[in-house]
C-alpha atoms as a printed R data frame, in Angstrom:
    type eleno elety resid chain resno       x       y       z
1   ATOM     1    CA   UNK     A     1 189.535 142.850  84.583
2   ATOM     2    CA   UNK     A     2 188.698 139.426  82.827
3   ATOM     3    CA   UNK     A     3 185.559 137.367  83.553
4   ATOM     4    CA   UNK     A     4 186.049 134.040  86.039
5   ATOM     5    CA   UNK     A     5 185.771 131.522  83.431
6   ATOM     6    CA   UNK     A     6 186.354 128.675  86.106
7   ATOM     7    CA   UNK     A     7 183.659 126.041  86.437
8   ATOM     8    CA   UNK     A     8 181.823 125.172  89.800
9   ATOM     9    CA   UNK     A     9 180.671 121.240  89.452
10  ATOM    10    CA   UNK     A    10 177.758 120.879  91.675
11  ATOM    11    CA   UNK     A    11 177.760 117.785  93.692
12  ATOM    12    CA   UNK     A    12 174.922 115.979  95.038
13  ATOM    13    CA   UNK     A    13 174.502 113.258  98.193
14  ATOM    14    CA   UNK     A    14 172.112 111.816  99.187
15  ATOM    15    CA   UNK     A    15 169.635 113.073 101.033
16  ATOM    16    CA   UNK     A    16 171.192 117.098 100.277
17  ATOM    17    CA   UNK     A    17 170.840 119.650  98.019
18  ATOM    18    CA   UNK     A    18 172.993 120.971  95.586
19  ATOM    19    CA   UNK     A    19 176.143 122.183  96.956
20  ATOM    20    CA   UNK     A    20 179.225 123.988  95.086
21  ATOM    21    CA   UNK     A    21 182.364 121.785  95.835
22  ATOM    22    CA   UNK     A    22 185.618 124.235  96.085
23  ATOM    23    CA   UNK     A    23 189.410 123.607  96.256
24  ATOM    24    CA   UNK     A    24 190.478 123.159  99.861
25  ATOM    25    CA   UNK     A    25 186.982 123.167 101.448
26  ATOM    26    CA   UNK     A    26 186.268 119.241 100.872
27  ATOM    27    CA   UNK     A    27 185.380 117.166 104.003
28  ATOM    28    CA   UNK     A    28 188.441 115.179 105.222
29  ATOM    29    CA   UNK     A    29 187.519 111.618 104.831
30  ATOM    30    CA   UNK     A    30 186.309 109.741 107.978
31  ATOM    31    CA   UNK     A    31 186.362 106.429 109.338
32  ATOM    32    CA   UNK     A    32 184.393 103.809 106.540
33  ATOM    33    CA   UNK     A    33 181.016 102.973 107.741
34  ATOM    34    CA   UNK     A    34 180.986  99.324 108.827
35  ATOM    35    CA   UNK     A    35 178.120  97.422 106.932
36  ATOM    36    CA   UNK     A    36 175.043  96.190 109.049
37  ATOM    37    CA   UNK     A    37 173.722  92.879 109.624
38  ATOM    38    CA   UNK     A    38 172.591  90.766 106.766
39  ATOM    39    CA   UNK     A    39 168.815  91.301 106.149
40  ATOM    40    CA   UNK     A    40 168.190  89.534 103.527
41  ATOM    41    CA   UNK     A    41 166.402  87.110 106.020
42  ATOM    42    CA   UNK     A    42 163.090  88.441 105.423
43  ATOM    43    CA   UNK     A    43 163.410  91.731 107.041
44  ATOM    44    CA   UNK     A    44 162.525  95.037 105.401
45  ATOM    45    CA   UNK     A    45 165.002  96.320 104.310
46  ATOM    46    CA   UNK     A    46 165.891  93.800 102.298
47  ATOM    47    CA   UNK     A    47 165.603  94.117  98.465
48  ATOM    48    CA   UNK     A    48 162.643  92.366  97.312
49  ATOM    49    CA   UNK     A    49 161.553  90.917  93.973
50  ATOM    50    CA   UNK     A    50 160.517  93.002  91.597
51  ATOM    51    CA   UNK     A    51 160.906  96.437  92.610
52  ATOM    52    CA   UNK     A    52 163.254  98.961  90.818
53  ATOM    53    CA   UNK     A    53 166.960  97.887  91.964
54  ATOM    54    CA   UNK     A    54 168.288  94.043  91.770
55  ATOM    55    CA   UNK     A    55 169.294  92.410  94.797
56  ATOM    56    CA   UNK     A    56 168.568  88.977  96.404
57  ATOM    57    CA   UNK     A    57 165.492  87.345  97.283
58  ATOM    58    CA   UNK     A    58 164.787  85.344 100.130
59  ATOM    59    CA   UNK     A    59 166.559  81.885  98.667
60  ATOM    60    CA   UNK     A    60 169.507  84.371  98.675
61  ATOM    61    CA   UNK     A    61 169.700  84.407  94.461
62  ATOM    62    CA   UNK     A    62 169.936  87.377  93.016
63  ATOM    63    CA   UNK     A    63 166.738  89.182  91.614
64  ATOM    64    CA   UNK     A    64 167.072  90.950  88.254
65  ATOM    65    CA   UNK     A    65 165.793  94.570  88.129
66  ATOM    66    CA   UNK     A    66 162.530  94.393  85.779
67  ATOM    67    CA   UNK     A    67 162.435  96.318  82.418
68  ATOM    68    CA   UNK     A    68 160.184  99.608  81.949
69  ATOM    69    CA   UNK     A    69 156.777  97.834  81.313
70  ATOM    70    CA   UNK     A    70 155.252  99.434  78.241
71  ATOM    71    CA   UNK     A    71 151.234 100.747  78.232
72  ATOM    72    CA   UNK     A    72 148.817  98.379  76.496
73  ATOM    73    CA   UNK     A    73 147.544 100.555  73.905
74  ATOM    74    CA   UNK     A    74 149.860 103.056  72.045
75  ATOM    75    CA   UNK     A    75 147.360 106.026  72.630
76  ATOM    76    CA   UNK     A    76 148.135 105.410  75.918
77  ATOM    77    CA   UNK     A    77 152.090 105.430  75.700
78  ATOM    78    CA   UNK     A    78 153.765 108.731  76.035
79  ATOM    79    CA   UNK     A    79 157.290 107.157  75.129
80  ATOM    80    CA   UNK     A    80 155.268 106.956  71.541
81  ATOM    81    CA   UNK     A    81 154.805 109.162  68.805
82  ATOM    82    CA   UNK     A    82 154.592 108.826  65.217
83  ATOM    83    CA   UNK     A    83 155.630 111.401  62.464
84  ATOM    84    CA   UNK     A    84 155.247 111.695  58.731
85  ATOM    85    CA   UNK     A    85 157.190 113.568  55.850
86  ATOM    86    CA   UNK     A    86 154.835 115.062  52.967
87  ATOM    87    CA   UNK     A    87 155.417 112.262  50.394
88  ATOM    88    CA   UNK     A    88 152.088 110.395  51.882
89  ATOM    89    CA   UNK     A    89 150.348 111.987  54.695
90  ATOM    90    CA   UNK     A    90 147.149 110.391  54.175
91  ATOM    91    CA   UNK     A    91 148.795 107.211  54.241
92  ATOM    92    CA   UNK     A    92 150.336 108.147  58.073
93  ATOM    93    CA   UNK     A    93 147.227 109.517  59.185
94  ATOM    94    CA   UNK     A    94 145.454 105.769  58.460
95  ATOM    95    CA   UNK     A    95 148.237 103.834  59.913
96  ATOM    96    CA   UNK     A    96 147.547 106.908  62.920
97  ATOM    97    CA   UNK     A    97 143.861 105.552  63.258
98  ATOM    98    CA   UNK     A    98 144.470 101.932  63.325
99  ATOM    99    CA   UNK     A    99 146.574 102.183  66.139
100 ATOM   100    CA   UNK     A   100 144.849 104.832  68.132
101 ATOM   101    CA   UNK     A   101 147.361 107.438  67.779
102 ATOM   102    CA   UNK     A   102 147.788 111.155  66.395
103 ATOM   103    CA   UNK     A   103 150.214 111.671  64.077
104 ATOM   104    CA   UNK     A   104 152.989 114.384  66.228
105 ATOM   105    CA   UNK     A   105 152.657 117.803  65.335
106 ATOM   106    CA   UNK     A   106 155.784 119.343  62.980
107 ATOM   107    CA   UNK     A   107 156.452 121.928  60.230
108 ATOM   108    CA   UNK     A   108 158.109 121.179  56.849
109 ATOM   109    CA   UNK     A   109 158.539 124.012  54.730
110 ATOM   110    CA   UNK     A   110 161.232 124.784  51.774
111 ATOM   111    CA   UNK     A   111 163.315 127.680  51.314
112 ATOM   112    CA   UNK     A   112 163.387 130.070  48.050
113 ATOM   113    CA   UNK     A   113 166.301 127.785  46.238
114 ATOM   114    CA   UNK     A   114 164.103 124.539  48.072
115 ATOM   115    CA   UNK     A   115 166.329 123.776  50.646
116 ATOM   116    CA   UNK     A   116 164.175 121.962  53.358
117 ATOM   117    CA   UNK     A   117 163.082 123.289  56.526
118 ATOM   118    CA   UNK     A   118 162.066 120.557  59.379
119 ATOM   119    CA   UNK     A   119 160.744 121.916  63.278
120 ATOM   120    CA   UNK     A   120 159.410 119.054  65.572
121 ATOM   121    CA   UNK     A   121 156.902 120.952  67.620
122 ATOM   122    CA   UNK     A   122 156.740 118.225  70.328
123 ATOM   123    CA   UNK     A   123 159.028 117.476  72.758
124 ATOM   124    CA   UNK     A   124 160.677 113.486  71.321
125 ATOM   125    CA   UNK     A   125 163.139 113.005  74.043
126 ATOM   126    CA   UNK     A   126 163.350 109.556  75.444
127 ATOM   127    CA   UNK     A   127 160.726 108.583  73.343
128 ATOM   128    CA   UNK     A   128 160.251 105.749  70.407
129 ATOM   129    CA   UNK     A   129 159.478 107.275  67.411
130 ATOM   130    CA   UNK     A   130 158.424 106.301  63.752
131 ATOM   131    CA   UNK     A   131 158.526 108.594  60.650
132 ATOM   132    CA   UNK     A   132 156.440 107.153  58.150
133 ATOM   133    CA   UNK     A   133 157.723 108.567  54.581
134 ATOM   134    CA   UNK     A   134 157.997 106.639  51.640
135 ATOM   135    CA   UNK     A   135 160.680 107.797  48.901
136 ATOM   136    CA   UNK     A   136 158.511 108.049  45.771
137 ATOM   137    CA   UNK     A   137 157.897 110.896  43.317
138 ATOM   138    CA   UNK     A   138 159.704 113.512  43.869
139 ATOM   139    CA   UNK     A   139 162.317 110.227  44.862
140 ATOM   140    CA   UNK     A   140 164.838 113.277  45.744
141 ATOM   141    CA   UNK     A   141 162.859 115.792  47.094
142 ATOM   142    CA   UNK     A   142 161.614 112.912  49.484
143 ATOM   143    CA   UNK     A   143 164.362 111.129  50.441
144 ATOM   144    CA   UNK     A   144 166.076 114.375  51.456
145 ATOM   145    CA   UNK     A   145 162.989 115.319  53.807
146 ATOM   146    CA   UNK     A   146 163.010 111.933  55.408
147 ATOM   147    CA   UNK     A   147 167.167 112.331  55.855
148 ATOM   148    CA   UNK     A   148 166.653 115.926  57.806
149 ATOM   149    CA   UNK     A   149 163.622 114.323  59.621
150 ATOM   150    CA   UNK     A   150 165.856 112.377  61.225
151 ATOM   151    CA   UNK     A   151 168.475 114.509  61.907
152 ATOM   152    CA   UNK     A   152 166.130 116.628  63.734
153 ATOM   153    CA   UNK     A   153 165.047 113.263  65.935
154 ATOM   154    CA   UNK     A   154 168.122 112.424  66.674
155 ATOM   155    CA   UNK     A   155 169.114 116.059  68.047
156 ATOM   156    CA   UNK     A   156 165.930 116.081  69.710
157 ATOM   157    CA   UNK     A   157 167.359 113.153  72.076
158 ATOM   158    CA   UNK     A   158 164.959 110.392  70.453
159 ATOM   159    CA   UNK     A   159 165.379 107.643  72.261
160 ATOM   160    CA   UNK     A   160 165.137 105.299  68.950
161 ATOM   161    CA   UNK     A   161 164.305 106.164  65.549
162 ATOM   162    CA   UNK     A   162 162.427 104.147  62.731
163 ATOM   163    CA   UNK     A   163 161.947 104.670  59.957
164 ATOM   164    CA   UNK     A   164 158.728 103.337  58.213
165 ATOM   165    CA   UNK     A   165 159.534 103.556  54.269
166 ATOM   166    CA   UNK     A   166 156.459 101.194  52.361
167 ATOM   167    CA   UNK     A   167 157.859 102.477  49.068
168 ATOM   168    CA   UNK     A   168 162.030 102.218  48.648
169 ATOM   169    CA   UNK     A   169 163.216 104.624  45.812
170 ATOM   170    CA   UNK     A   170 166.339 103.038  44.147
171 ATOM   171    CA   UNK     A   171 165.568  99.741  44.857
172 ATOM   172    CA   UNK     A   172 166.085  98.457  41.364
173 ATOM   173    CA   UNK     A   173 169.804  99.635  41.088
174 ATOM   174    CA   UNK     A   174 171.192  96.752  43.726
175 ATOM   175    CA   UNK     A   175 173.847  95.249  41.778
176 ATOM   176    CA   UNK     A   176 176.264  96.203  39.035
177 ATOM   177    CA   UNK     A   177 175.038  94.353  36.300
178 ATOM   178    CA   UNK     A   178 176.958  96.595  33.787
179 ATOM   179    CA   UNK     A   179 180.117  98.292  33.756
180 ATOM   180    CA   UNK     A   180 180.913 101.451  35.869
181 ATOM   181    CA   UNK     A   181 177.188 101.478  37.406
182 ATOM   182    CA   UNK     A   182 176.564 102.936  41.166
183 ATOM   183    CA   UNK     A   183 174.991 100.573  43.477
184 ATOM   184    CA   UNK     A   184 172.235 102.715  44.704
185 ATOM   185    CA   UNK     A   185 170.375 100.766  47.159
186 ATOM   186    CA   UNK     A   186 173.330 100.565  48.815
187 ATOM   187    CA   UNK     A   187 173.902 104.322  49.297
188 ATOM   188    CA   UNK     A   188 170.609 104.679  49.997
189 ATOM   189    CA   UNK     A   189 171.242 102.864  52.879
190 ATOM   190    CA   UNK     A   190 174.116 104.138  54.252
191 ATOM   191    CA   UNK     A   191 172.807 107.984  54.060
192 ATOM   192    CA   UNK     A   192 169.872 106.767  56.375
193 ATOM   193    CA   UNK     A   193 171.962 104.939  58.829
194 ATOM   194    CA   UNK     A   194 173.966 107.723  58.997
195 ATOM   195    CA   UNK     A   195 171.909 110.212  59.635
196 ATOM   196    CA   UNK     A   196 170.636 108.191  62.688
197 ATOM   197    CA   UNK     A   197 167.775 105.686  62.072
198 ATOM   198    CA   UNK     A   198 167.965 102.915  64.333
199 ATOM   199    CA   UNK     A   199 165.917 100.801  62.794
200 ATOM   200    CA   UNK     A   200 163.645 100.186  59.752
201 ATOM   201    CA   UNK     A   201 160.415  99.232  58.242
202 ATOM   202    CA   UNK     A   202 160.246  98.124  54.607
203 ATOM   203    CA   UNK     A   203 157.124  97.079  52.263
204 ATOM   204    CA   UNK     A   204 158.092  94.449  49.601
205 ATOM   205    CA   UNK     A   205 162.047  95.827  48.450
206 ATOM   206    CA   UNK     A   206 162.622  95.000  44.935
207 ATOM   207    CA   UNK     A   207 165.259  92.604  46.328
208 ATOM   208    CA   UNK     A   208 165.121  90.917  49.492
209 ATOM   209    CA   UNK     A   209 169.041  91.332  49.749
210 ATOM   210    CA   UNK     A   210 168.944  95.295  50.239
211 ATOM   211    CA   UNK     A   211 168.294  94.221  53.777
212 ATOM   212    CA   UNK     A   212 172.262  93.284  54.018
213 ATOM   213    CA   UNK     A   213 172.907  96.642  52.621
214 ATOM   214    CA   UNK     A   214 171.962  97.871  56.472
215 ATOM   215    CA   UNK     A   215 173.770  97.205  59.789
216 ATOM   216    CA   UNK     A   216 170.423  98.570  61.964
217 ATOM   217    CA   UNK     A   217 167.821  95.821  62.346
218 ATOM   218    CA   UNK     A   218 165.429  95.827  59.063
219 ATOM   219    CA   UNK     A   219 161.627  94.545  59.381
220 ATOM   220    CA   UNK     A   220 160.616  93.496  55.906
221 ATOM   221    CA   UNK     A   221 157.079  92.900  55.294
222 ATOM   222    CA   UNK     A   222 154.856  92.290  52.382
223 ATOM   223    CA   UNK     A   223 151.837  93.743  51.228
224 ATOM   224    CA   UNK     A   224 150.565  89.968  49.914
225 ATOM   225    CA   UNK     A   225 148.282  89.298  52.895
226 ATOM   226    CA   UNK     A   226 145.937  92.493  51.921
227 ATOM   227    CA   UNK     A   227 146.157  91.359  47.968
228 ATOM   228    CA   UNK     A   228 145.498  87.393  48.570
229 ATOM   229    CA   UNK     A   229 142.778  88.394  51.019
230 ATOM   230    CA   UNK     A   230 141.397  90.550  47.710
231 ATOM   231    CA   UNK     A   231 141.481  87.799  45.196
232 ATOM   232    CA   UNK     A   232 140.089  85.016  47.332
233 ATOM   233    CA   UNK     A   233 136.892  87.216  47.774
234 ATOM   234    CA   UNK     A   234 137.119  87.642  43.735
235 ATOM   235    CA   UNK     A   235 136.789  83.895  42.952
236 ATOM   236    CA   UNK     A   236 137.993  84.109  39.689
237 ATOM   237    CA   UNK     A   237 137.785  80.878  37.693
238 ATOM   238    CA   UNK     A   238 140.611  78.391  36.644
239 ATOM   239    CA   UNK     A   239 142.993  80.797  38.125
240 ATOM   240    CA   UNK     A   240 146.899  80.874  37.273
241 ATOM   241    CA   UNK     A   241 149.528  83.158  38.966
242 ATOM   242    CA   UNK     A   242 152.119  84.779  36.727
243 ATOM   243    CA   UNK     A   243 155.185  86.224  37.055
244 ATOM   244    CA   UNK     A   244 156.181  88.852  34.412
245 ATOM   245    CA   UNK     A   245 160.060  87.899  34.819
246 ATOM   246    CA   UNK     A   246 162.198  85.421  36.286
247 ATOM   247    CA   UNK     A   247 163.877  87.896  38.943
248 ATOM   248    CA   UNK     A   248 159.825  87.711  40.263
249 ATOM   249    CA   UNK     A   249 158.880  84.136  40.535
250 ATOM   250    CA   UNK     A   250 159.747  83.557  44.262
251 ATOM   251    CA   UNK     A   251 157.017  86.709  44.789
252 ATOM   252    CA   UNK     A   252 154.367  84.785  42.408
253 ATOM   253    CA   UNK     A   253 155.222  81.297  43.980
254 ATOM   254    CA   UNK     A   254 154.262  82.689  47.211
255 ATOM   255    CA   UNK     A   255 151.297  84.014  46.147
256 ATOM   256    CA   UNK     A   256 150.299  81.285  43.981
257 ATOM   257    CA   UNK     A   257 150.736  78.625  46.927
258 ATOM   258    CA   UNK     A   258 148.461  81.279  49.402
259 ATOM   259    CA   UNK     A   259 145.821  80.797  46.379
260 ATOM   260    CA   UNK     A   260 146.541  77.104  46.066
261 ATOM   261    CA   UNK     A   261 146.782  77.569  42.127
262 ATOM   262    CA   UNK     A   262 149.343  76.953  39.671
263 ATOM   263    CA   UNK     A   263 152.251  78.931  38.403
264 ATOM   264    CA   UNK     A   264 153.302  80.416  35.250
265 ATOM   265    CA   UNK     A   265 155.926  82.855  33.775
266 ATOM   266    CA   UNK     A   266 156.777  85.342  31.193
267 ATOM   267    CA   UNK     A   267 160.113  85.167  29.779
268 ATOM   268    CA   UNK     A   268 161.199  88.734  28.833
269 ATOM   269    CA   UNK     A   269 164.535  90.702  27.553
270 ATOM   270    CA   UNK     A   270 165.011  94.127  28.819
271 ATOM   271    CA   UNK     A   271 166.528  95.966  25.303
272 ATOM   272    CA   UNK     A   272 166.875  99.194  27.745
273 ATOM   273    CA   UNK     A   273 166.134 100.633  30.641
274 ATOM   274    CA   UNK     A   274 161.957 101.194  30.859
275 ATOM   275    CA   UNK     A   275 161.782  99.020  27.469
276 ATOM   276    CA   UNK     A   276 161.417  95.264  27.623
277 ATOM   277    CA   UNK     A   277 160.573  92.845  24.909
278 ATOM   278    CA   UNK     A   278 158.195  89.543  25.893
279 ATOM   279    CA   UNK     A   279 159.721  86.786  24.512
280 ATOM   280    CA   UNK     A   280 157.208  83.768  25.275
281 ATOM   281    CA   UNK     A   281 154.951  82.399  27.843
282 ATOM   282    CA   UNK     A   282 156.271  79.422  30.401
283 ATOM   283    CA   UNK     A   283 153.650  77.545  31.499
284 ATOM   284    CA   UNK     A   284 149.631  76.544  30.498
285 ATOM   285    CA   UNK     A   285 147.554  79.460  30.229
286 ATOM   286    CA   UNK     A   286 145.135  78.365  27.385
287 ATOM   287    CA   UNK     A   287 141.848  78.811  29.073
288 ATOM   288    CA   UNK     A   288 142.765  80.056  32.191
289 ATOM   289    CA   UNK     A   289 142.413  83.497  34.249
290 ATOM   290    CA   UNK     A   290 145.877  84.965  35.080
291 ATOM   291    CA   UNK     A   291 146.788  87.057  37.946
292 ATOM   292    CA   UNK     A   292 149.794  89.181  37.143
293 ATOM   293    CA   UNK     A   293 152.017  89.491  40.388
294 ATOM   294    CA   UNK     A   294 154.530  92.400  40.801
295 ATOM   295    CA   UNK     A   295 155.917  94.500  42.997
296 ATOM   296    CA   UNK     A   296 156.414  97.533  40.558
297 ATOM   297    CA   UNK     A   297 154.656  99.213  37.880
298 ATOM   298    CA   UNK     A   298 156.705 102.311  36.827
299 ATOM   299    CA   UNK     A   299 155.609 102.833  32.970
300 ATOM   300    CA   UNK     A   300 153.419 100.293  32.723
301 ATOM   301    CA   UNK     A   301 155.582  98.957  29.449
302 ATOM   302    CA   UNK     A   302 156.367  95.265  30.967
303 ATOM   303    CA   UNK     A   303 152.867  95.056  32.098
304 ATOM   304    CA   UNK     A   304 150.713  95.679  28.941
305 ATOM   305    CA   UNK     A   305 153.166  93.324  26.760
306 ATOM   306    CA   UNK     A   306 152.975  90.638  29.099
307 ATOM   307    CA   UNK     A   307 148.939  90.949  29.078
308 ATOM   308    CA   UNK     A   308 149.091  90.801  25.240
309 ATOM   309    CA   UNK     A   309 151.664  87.416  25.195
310 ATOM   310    CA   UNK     A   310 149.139  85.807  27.754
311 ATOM   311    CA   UNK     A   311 146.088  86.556  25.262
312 ATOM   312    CA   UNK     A   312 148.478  85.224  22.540
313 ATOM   313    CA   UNK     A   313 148.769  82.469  24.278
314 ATOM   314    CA   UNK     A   314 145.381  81.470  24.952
315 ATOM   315    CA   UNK     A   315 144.120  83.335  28.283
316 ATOM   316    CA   UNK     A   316 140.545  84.160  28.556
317 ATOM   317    CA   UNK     A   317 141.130  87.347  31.051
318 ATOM   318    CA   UNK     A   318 144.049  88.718  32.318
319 ATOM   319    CA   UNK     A   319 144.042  90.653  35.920
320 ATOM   320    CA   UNK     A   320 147.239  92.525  37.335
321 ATOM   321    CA   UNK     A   321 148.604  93.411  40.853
322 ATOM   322    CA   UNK     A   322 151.740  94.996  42.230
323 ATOM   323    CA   UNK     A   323 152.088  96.689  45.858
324 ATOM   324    CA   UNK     A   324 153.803  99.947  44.616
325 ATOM   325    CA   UNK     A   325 151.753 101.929  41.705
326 ATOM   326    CA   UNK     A   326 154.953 104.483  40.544
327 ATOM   327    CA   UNK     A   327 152.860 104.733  37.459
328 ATOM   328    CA   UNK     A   328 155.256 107.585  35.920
329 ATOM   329    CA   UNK     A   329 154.913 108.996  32.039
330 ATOM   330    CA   UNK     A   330 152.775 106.948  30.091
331 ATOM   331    CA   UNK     A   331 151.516 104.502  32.582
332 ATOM   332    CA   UNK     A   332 148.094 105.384  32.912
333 ATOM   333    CA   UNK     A   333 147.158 105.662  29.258
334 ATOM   334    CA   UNK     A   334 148.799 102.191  28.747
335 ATOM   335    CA   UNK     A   335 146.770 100.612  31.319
336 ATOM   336    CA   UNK     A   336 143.623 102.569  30.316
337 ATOM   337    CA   UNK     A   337 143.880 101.243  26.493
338 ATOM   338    CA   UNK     A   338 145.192  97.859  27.456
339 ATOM   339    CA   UNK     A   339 143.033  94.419  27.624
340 ATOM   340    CA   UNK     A   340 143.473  94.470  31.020
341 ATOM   341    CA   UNK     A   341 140.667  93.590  33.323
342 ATOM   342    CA   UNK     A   342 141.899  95.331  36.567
343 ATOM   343    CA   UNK     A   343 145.036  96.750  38.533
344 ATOM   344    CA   UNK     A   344 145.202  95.957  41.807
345 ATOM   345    CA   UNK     A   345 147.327  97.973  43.577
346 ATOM   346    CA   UNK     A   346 148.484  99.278  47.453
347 ATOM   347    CA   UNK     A   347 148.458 102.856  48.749
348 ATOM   348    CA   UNK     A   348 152.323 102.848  49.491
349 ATOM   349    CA   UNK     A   349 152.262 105.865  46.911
350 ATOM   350    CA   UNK     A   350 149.800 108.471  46.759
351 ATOM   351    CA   UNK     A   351 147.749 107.522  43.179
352 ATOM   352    CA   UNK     A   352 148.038 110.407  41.002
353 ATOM   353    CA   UNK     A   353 144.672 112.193  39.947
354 ATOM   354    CA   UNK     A   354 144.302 110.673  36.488
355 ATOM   355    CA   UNK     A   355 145.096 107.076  38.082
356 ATOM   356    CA   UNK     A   356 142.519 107.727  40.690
357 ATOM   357    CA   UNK     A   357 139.723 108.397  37.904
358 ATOM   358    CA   UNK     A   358 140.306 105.501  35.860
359 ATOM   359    CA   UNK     A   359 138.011 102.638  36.764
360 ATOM   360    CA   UNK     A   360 140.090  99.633  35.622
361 ATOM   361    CA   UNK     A   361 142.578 100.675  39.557
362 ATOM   362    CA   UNK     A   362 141.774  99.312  42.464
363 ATOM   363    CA   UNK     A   363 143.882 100.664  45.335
364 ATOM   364    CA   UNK     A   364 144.261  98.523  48.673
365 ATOM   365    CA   UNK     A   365 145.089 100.329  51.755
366 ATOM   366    CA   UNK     A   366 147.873  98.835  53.841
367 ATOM   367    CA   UNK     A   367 147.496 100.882  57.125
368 ATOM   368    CA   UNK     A   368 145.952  98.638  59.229
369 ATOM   369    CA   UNK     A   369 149.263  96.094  58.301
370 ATOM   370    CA   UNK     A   370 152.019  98.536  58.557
371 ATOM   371    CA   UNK     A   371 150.242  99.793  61.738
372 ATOM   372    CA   UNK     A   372 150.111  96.376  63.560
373 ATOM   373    CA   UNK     A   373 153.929  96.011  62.434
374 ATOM   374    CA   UNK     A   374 154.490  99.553  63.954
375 ATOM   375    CA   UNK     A   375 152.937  98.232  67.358
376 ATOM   376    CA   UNK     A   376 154.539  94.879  67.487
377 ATOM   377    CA   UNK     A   377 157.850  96.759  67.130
378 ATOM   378    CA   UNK     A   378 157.143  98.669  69.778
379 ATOM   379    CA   UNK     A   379 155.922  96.245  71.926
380 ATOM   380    CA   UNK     A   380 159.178  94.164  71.248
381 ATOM   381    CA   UNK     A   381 156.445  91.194  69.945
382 ATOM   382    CA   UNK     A   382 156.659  89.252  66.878
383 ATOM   383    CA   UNK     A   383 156.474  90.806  63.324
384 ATOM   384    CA   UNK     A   384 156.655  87.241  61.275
385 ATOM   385    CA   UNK     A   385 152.700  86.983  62.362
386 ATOM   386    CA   UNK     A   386 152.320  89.556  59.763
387 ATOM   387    CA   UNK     A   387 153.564  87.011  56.765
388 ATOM   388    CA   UNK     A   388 150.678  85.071  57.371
């Protein structure tokens, strides 16, 4: 004899409890209940302004129902939590601080063949939540991690998912500018819209553009308010702002007019990919301090040949910053043997241990901005306050 397999649909009305509805057993429809008098006269039961369900006020317009009012402060928010990958916990745990929260409780571990393992151990459903995890070294490893990270949100009934990236692996392939090239950025875009970010948080993209590359809303912010703030306290003398290529002058130009100084450039020709040659100086920097503005140093190779073409040219010191320090292969030796005074750098990336003992870095922590961007999303307030 087979198991019933039918289904009973439970029906509630108001005011009783659960009851199972079966064929032939319904309540034969009465006689409509005629509607009272109007009430809207000031009476009680009449829907008044502000509470949960719209209706008319007293003028007889109709009152909109008001929206779930959010706590002040985010430790005090339960439809709040904020989550971080392994690529830069210390960095999440900051941002954690600044805005009074904990960062949510999870487990990340790999299999034998490395195969990632994710468990939220908090419950996420209904809430707003933000996985900070930026795709650096290991770019892969990383980027996969943040990709099942929000997988697991999103199955977890999240009730929106950002994610906070300050470092974008695979920024620098955004176009084809040769033949039969992928368009990286791009993909990496799609993979995390697909696997269900709502929304996301970026920290000076190698190209403004990769923004289009999403259809989620993108919060771009830059890390210039935390390095201007730096070099202001510095005071360094007859001060010029260079740009090691054209592609970065609109980055230097900002920075330059924050400083109120002038504006040079380094005109350089990329022979391959990691190796550029400096072709010659554009602008006066006989005399002066320059300020090297970037937003990457990888090997360091661009860097230490546009110091050397600025002494060549006449500069007295030469000082560097960038917000992401990839620093990969040679980069630290270059810098360490270079004539450069100081690297200024942001901790989008976790330094490695050799960068962290040479003197000539100087690493910038960004928490307290990417944490005020992280409330003002939130809070459905302003971000462009940040740019300032």
């Amino acid at each position: 004899m087979e198991a019933d397999t039918s289904t009973v649909v439970l029906e509630n009305k108001p005011g009783e409890t659960a009851t199972e509805k079966q064929p032939g057993l319904e309540k034969p429809p009465g006689p409509e209940k005629q509607p009272g008098p109007d009430k809207s006269d000031g009476s009680k039961d009449a829907p008044k302004s502000g509470s949960g369900d719209s209706g008319r006020g007293r003028d007889g317009k109709p009152v909109p129902a008001p929206e779930r009012k959010k706590a002040a402060k985010l430790s005090e928010d339960k439809r709040f939590k904020l989550f971080s990958g392994t690529a830069n916990p210390k960095l999440a745990q900051a941002i954690g601080e600044h805005i009074g929260v904990k960062v949510g409780e999870a487990k990340m571990q790999r299999f034998a063949d490395g195969e990632v393992y994710f468990q939220l151990l908090e419950n996420v459903r209904g809430v707003d939540v933000f996985v900070v995890q930026p795709t650096c070294y290991p770019v892969d490893q990383h980027l996969m991690e943040l990709l099942v990270m929000i997988d697991a949100l999103k199955r977890a009934s999240a009730a929106r998912i950002t994610v906070v990236v300050p470092y974008y692996g695979y920024a620098r392939q955004d176009r084809k500018d040769r033949p039969r090239v992928a368009i990286s950025a791009k993909l990496i875009a799609d993979l995390l819209t697909t696997a269900g970010a709502n929304r996301a948080l970026f920290v000076d993209l190698h190209a403004a553009q990769i923004q289009g590359f999403f259809n989620i809303p993108v919060d771009h912010i830059f890390a210039s308010p935390v390095l201007v703030s730096y070099f202001k306290e510095l005071r360094l003398p007859n001060l010029t702002v260079v740009s090691p290529d054209a592609g970065g002058v609109e980055r230097a130009r900002f920075f330059a007019q924050k400083m109120g100084v002038p504006l040079a450039i380094v005109d350089k020709r990329r022979t391959d990919m990691n190796v550029a040659e400096v072709m010659n100086v554009v602008g006066d920097v006989s005399g002066k301090t320059c300020l090297i503005i970037d937003d990457i140093i990888d090997t360091a190779g661009t860097l230490v040949k546009t110091v050397d073409a600025l002494y060549a040219s006449g500069a007295t010191a030469v000082y560097a910053c960038a917000s992401h320090a990839v620093l990969s292969g040679p980069a630290v030796d270059r810098i360490a043997t270079s004539r450069l005074e100081q690297l200024v750098v942001t901790d989008t990336i976790p330094m490695r241990e050799a960068a962290q003992k040479l003197p000539k870095i100087k690493v910038l922590s960004i928490a307290g901005l990417l944490g005020t961007a992280i409330e003002n999303i939130h809070l459905e307030t302003s971000v462009s306050t940040l740019f300032n």
